[in-house]
Every structure is written in structure tokens, then in C-alpha cells.
Backbone as XML, in Angstrom:
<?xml version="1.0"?>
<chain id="A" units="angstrom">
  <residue number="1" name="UNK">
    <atom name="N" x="8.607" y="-194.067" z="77.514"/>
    <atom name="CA" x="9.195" y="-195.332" z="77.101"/>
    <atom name="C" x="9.894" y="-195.967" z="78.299"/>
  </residue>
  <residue number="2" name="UNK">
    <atom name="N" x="9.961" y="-197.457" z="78.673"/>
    <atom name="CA" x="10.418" y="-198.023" z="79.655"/>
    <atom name="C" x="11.810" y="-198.618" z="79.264"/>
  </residue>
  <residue number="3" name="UNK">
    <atom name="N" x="12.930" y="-198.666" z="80.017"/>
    <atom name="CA" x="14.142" y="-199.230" z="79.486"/>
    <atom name="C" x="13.941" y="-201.028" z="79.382"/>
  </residue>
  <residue number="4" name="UNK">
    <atom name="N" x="14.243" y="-201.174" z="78.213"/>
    <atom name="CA" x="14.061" y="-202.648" z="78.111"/>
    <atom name="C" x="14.596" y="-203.774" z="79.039"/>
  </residue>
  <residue number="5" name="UNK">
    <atom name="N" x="14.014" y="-204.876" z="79.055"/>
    <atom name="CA" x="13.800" y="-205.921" z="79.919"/>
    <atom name="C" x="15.676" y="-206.370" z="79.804"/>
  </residue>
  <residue number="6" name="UNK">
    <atom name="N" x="16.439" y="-206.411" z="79.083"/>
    <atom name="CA" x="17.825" y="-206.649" z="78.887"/>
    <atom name="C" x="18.358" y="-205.639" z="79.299"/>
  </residue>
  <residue number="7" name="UNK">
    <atom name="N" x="18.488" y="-204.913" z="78.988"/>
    <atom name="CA" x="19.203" y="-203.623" z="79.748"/>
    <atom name="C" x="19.529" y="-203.743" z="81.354"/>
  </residue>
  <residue number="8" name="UNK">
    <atom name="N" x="20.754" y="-202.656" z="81.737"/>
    <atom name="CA" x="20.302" y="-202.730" z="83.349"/>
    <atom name="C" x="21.028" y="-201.200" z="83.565"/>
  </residue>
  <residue number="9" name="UNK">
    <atom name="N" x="20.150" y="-200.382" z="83.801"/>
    <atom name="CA" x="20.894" y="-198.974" z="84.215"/>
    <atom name="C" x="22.039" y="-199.267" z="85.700"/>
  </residue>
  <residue number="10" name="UNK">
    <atom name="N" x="23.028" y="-198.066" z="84.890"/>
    <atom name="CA" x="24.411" y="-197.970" z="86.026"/>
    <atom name="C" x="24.664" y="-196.610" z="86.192"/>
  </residue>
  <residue number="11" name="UNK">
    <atom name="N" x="23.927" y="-195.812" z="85.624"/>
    <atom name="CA" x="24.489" y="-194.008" z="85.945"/>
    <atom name="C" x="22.977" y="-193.325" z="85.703"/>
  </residue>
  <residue number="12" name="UNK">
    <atom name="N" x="22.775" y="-192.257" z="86.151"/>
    <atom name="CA" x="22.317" y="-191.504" z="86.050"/>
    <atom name="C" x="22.728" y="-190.349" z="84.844"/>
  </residue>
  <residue number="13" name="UNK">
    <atom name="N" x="23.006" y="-189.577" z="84.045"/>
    <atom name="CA" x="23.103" y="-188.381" z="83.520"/>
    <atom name="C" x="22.704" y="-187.339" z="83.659"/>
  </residue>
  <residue number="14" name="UNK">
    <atom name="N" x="21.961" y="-187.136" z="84.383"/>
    <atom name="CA" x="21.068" y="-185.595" z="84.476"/>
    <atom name="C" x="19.654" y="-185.942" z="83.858"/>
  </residue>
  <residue number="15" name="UNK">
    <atom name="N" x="18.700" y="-185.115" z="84.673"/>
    <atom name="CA" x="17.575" y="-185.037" z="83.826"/>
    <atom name="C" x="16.430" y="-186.016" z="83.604"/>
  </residue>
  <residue number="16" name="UNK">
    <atom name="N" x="16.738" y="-187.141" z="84.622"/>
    <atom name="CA" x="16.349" y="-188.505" z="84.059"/>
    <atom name="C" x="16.617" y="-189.297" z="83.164"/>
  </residue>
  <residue number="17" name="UNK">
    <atom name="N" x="18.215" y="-188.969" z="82.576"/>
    <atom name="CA" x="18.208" y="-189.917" z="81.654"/>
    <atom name="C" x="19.371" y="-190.927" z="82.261"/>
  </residue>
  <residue number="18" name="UNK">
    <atom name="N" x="20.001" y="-192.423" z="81.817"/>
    <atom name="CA" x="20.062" y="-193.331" z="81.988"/>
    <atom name="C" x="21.182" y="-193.624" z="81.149"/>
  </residue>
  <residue number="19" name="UNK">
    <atom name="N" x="22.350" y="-194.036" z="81.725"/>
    <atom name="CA" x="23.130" y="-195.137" z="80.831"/>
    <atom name="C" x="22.975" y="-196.133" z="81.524"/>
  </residue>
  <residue number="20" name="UNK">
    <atom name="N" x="22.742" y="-196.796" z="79.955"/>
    <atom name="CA" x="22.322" y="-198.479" z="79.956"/>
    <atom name="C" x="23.403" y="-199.852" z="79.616"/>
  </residue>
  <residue number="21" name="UNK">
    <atom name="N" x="24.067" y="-200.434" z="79.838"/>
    <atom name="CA" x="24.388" y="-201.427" z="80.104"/>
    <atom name="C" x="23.756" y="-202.966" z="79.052"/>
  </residue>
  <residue number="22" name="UNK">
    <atom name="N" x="23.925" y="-203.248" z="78.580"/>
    <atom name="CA" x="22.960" y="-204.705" z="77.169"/>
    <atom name="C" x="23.574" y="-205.756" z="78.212"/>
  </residue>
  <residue number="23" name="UNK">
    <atom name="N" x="22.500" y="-206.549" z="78.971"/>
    <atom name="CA" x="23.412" y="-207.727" z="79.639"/>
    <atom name="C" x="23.889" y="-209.065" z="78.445"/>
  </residue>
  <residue number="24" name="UNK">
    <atom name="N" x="23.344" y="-209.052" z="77.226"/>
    <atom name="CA" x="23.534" y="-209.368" z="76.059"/>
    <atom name="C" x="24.847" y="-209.649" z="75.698"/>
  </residue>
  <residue number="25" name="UNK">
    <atom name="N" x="24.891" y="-208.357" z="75.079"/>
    <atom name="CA" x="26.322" y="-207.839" z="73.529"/>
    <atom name="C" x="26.615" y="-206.940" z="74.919"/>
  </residue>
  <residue number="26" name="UNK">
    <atom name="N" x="26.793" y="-205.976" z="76.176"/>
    <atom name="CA" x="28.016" y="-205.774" z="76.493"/>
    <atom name="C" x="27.627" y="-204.024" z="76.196"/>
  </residue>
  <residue number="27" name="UNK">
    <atom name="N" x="26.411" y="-203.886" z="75.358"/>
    <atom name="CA" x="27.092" y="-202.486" z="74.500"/>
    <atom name="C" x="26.532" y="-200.988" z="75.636"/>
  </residue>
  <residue number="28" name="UNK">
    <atom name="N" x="26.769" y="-199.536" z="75.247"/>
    <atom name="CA" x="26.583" y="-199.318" z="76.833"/>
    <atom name="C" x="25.632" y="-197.910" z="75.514"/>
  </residue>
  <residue number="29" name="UNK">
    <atom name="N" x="24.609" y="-197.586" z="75.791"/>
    <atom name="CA" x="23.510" y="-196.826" z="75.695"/>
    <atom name="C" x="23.202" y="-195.866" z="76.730"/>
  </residue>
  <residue number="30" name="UNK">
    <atom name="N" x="22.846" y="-194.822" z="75.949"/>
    <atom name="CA" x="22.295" y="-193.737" z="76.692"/>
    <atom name="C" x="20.225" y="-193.957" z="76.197"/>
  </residue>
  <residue number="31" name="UNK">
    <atom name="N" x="19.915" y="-193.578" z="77.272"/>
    <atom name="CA" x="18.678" y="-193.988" z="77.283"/>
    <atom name="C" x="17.863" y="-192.423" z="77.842"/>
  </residue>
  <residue number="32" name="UNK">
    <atom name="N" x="16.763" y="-192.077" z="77.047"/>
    <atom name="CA" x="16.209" y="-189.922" z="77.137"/>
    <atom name="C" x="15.151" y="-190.547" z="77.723"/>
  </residue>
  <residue number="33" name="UNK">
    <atom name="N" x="15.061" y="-190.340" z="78.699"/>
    <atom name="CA" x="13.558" y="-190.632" z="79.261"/>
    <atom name="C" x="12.249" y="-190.084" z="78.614"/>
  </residue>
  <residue number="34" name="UNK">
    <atom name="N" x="12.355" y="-188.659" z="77.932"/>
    <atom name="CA" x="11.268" y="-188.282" z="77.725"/>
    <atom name="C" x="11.342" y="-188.161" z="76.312"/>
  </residue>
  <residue number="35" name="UNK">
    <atom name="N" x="12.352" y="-188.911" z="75.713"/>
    <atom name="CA" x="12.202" y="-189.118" z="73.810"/>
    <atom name="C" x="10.457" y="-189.099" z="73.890"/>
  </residue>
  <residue number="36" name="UNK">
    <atom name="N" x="9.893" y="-189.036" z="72.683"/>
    <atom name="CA" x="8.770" y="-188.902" z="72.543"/>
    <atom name="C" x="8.503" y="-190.618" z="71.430"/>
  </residue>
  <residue number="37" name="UNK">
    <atom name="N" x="9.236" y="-190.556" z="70.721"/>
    <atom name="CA" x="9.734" y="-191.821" z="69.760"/>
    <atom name="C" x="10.369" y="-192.658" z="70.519"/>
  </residue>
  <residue number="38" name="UNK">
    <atom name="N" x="10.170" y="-194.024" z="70.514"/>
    <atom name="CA" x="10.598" y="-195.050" z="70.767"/>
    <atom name="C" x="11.942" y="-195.314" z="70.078"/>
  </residue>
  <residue number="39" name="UNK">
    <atom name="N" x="11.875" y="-195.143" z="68.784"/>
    <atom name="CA" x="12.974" y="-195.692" z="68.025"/>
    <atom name="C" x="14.178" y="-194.477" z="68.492"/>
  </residue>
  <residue number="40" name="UNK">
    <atom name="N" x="13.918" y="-193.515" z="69.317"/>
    <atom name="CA" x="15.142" y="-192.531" z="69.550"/>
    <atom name="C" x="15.171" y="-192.861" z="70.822"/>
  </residue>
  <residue number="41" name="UNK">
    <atom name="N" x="14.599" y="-193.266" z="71.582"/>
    <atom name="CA" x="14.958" y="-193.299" z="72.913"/>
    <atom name="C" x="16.473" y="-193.687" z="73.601"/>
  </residue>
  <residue number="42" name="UNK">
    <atom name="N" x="16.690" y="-194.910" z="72.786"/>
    <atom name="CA" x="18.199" y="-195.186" z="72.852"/>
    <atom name="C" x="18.665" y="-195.599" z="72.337"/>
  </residue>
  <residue number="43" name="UNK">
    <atom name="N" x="20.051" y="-194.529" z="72.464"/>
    <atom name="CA" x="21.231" y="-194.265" z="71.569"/>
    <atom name="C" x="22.366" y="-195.109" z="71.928"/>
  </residue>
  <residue number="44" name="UNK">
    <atom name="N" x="23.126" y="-196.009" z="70.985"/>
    <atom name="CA" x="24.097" y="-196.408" z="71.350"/>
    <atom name="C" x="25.535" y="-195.943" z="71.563"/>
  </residue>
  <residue number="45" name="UNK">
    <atom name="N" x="26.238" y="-195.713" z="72.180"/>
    <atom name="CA" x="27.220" y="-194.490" z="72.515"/>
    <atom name="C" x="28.711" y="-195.389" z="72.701"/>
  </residue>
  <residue number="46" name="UNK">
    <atom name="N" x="28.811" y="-196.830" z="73.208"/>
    <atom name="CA" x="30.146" y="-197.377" z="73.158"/>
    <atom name="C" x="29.817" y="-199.241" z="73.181"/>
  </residue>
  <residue number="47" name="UNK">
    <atom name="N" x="30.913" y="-199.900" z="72.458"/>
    <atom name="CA" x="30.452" y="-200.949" z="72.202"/>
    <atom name="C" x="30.753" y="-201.902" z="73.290"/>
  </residue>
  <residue number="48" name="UNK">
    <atom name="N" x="31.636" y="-201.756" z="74.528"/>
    <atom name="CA" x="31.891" y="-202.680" z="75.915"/>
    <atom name="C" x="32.043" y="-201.189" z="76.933"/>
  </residue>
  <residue number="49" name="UNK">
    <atom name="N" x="31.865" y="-201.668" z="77.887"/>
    <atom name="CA" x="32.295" y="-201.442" z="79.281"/>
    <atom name="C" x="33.755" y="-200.385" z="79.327"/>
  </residue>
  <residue number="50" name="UNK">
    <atom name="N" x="34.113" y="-201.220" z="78.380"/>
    <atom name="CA" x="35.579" y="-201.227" z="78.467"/>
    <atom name="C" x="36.181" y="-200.183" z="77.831"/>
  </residue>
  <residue number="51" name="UNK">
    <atom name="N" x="35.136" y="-199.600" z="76.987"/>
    <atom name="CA" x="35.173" y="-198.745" z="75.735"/>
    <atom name="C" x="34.915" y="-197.244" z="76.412"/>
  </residue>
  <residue number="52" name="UNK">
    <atom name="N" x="34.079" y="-197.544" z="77.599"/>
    <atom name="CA" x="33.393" y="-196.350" z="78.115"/>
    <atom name="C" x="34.411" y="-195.940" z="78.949"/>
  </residue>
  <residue number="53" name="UNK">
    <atom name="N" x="34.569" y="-197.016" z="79.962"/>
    <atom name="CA" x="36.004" y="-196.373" z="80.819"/>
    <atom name="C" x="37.273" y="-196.116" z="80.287"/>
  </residue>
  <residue number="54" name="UNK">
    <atom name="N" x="37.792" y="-196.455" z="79.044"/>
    <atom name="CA" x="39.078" y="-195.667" z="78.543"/>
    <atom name="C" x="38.182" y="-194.229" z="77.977"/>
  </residue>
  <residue number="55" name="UNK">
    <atom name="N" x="37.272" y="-193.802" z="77.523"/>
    <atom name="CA" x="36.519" y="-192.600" z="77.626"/>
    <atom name="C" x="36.717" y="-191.863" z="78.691"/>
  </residue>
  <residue number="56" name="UNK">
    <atom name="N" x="36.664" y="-192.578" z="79.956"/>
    <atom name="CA" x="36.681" y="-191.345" z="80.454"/>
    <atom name="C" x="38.435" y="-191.136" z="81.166"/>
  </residue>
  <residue number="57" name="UNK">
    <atom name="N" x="38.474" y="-191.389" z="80.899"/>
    <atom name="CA" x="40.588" y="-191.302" z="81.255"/>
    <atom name="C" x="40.898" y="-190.494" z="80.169"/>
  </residue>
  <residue number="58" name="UNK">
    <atom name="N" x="41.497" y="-189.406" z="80.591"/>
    <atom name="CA" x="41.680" y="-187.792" z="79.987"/>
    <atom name="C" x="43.446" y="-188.338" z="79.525"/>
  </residue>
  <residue number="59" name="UNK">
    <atom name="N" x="43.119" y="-187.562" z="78.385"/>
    <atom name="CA" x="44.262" y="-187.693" z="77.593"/>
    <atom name="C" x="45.819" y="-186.969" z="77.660"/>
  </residue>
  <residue number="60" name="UNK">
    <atom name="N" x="46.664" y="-186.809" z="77.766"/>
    <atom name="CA" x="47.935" y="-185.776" z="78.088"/>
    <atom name="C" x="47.933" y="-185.408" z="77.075"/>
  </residue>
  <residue number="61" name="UNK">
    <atom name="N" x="47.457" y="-183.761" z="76.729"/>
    <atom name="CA" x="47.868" y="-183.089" z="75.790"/>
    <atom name="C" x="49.085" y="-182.778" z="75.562"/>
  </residue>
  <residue number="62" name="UNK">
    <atom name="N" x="49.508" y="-182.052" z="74.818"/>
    <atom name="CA" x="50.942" y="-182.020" z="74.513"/>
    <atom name="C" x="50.962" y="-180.089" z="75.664"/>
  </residue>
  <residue number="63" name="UNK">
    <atom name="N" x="52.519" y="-179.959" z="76.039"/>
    <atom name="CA" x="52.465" y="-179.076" z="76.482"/>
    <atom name="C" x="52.117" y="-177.970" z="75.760"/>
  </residue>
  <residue number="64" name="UNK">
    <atom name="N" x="51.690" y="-176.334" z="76.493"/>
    <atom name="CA" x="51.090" y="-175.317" z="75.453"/>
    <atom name="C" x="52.194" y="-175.004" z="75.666"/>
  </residue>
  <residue number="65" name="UNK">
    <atom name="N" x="52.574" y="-173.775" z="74.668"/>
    <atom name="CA" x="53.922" y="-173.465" z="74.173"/>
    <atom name="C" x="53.657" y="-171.869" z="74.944"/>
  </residue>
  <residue number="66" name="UNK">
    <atom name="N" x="55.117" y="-171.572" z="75.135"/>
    <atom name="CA" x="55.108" y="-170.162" z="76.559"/>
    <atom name="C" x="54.536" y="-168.742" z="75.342"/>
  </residue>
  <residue number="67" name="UNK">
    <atom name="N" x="54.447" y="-168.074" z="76.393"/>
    <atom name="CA" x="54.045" y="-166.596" z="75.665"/>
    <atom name="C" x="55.183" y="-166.431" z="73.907"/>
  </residue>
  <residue number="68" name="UNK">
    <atom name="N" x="56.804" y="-167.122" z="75.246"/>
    <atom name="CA" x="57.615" y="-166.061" z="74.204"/>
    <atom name="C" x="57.574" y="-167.494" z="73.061"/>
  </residue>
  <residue number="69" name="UNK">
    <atom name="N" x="57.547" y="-167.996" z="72.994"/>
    <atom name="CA" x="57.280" y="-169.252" z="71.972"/>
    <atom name="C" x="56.131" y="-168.964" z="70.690"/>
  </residue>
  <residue number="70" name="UNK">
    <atom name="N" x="55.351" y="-168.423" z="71.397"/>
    <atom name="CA" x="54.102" y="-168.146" z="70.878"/>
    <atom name="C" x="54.477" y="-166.421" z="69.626"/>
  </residue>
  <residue number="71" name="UNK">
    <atom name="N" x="55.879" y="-166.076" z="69.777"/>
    <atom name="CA" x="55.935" y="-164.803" z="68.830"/>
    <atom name="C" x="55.122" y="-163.237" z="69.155"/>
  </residue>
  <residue number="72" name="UNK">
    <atom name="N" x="54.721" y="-163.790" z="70.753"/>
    <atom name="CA" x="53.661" y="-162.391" z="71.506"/>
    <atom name="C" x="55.188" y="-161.433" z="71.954"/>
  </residue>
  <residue number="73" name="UNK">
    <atom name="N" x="54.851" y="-159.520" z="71.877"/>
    <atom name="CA" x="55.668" y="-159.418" z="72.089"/>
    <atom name="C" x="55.508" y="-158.699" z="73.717"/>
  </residue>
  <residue number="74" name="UNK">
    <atom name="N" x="56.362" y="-159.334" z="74.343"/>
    <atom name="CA" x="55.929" y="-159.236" z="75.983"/>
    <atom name="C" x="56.287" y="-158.086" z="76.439"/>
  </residue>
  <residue number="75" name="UNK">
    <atom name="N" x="56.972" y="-157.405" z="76.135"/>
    <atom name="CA" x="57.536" y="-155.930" z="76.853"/>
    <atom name="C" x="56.560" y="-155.146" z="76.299"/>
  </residue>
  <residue number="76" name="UNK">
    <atom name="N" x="55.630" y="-155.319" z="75.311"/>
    <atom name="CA" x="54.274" y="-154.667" z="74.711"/>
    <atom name="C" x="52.824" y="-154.430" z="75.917"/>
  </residue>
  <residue number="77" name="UNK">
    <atom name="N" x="53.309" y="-156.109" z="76.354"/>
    <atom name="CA" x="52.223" y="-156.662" z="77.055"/>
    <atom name="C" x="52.622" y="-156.367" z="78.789"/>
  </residue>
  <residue number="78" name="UNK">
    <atom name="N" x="53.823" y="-155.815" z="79.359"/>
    <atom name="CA" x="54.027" y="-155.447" z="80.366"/>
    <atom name="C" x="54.898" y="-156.405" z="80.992"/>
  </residue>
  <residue number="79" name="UNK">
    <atom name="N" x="55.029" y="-157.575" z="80.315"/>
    <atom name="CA" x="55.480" y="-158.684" z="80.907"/>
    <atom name="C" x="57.033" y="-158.627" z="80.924"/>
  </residue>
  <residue number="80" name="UNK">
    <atom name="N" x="57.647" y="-158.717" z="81.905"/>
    <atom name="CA" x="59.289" y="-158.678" z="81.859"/>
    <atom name="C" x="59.654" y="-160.424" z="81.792"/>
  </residue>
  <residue number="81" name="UNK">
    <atom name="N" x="60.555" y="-160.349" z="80.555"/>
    <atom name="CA" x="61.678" y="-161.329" z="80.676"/>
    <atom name="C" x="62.270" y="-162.516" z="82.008"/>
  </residue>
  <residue number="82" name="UNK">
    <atom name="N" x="62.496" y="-163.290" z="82.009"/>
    <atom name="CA" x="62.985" y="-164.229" z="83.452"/>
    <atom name="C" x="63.749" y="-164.309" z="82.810"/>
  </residue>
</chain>
């Protein structure tokens, strides 16, 4: 399957496959090079640009809580006290 005439690839993924770009609607597609089906070839995955790059900006989890927080008992585990 060929990526459509609207489209405009901006990444690579591995493998030959393609994120796609809609110069249209904006919307950003992953595109399988070797789907066998047309109608699967591509998947729509975020609806702007804009959508994709807050994707990839990693989130601040909350801190993990220490051993002794956690109810482990550390003088079991070899671990001495600070």
C-alpha cells in the first residue's frame, strides 16, 4: 500500500513503518508498510501535532515511597537504619 497523496511522512518507527502527518485535518497516523489490507494500513493514533508532542513529554510520577515506608523489615534484609 502507498501512503496517500495528503499525507506527508515525518518519522520513521522501525521496520518501515511511517508516521504520517494529514496536511488536511492536522491528524498524525501511523502508517504498516506491509499491512496486507488497505483498510488497516493506517491507524489513527493523535488528533494534532500538538497532541503527539505533549505524548511524548514524560510525566512526574509521584515519588516511590522508601523501603522503611513500604512496612519491609530491613534488619531482615541486612539493611542498617540511617
Amino acid at each position: 500500500m502507498q501512503i496517500p497523496k495528503i499525507s506527508v511522512v515525518f518519522a520513521e518507527i522501525g521496520l518501515g513503518n511511517m508516521l504520517l502527518i494529514d496536511r488536511i485535518d492536522g491528524k498524525i497516523s501511523v502508517w504498516l508498510h506491509d499491512e496486507a489490507l488497505p483498510s488497516r494500513a493506517i491507524t489513527p493514533v493523535y488528533d494534532s501535532f500538538h497532541d503527539f508532542i505533549d505524548a511524548l513529554v514524560a510525566f512526574d510520577p509521584p515519588p516511590l515511597p522508601s523501603l522503611k515506608e513500604l512496612g519491609l523489615d530491613l534488619k531482615a534484609m541486612g539493611i542498617e537504619e540511617e
